[in-house]
N, C-alpha and C positions, 0 to 999 in steps of 0.2 A: 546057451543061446537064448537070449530076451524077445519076444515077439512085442512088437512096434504097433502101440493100440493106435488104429484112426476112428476118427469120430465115424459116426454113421446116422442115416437115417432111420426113423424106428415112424409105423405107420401106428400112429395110438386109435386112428378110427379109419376103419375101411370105408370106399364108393358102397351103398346100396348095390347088392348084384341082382335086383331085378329089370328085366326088360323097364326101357324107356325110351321114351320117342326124343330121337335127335329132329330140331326142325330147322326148315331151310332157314336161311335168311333173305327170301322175298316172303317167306309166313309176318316179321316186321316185328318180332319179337323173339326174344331170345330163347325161352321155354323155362320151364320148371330148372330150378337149382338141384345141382347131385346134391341127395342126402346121404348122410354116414349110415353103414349098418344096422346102426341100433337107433335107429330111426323112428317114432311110435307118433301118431294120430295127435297126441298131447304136448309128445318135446320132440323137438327136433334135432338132429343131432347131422354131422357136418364132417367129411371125410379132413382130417390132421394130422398133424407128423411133430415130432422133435426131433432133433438134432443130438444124440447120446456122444457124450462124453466130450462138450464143445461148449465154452461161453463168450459171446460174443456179437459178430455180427457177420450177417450169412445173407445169400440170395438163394431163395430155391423157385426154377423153372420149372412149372409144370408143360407137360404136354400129353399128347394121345399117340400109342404107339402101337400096332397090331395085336391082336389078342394071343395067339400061339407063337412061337419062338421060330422063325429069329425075330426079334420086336423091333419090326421098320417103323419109322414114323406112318401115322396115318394122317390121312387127309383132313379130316373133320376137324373142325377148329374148336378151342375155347373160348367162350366169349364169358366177361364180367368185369367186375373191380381187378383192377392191374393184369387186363388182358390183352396184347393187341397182336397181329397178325396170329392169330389162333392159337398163340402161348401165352401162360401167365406166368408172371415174372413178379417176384415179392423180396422185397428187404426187409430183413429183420432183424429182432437184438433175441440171443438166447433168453431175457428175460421175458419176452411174449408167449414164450412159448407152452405146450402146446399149440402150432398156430391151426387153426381151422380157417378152411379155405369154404365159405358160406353164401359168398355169389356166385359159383363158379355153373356153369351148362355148357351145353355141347350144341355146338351149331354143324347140322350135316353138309358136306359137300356135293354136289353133284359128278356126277358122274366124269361128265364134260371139262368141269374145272378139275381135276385130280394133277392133271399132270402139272399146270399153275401153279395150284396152292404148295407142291412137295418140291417144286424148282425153286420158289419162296424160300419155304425152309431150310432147302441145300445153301439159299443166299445167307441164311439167317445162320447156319451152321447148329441148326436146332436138328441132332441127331444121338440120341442119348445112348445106344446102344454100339454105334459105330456100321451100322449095317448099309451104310450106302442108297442112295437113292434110284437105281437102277428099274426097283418094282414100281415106279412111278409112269413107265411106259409099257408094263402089263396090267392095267386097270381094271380088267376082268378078273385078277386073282387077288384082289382088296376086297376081301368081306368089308363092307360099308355098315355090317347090322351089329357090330361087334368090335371091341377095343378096350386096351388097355390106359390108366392113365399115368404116366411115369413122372415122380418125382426126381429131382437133383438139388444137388446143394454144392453151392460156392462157397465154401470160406473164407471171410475177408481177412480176417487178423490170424490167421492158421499157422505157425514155422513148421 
């Protein structure tokens, strides 16, 4: 029996995992850019992904999805270059890659807007995990200080 390789995502630079301030969007600015890991005073460096064992042309959706499992979308948006309703969405050709995602920051939601912004996503069908939108009407149990940010990838020319 032959096991059937599919491509996959490979994270070549992790988010920075320290504390950082998500700011509203009445602050009127978007905040500081996630930085990669290996991040230093001098270079900066920029959380990235490739595409392992794929050439071609691909879309991958970022978004923000709870931090402990199950990983429901969270509310908090992404705002930068190819962001809009608090995803990023990017085309690309396997020959770009490593791609690094270098404008990207996190704009917090309010409390108030949560159920809004994930009825949004429910419209958008922006649910990576498949977990259902249900936690969007218990708003109290949405750590707000805390999230994960989950890649996807589309392949376009894939059989």
């Amino acid at each position: 029996m032959s096991a059937i390789f599919r491509p996959y995502v490979r994270i070549v630079e992790q988010p920075f995992n320290k504390a950082m301030r998500f700011r509203y969007e009445c602050e009127g600015r978007s905040g500081s850019a996630i930085l990669g890991a290996n991040s230093t005073l001098e270079h900066k460096t920029y959380p990235s992904i490739e595409i392992i064992g794929y050439a071609g042309d691909a879309v991958v959706i970022i978004s923000c999805v709870s931090k402990d499992p199950p990983y429901c979308p969270h509310p908090h948006k992404l705002v930068g270059t190819d962001c809009q309703h608090g995803v990023c969405k990017k085309v690309f050709s396997s020959v770009q890659m490593p791609l690094a995602f270098q404008n990207l920051s996190i704009r917090h939601v309010k409390k108030k807007n949560i159920e809004s912004v994930l009825t949004e996503r429910k419209a958008l069908r922006i649910d990576p995990f498949r977990t259902g939108f249900n936690h969007r009407l218990e708003t109290s149990a949405i750590d707000l200080y805390s999230l994960r940010l989950c890649f996807q990838k589309n392949l376009l020319n894939f059989l």
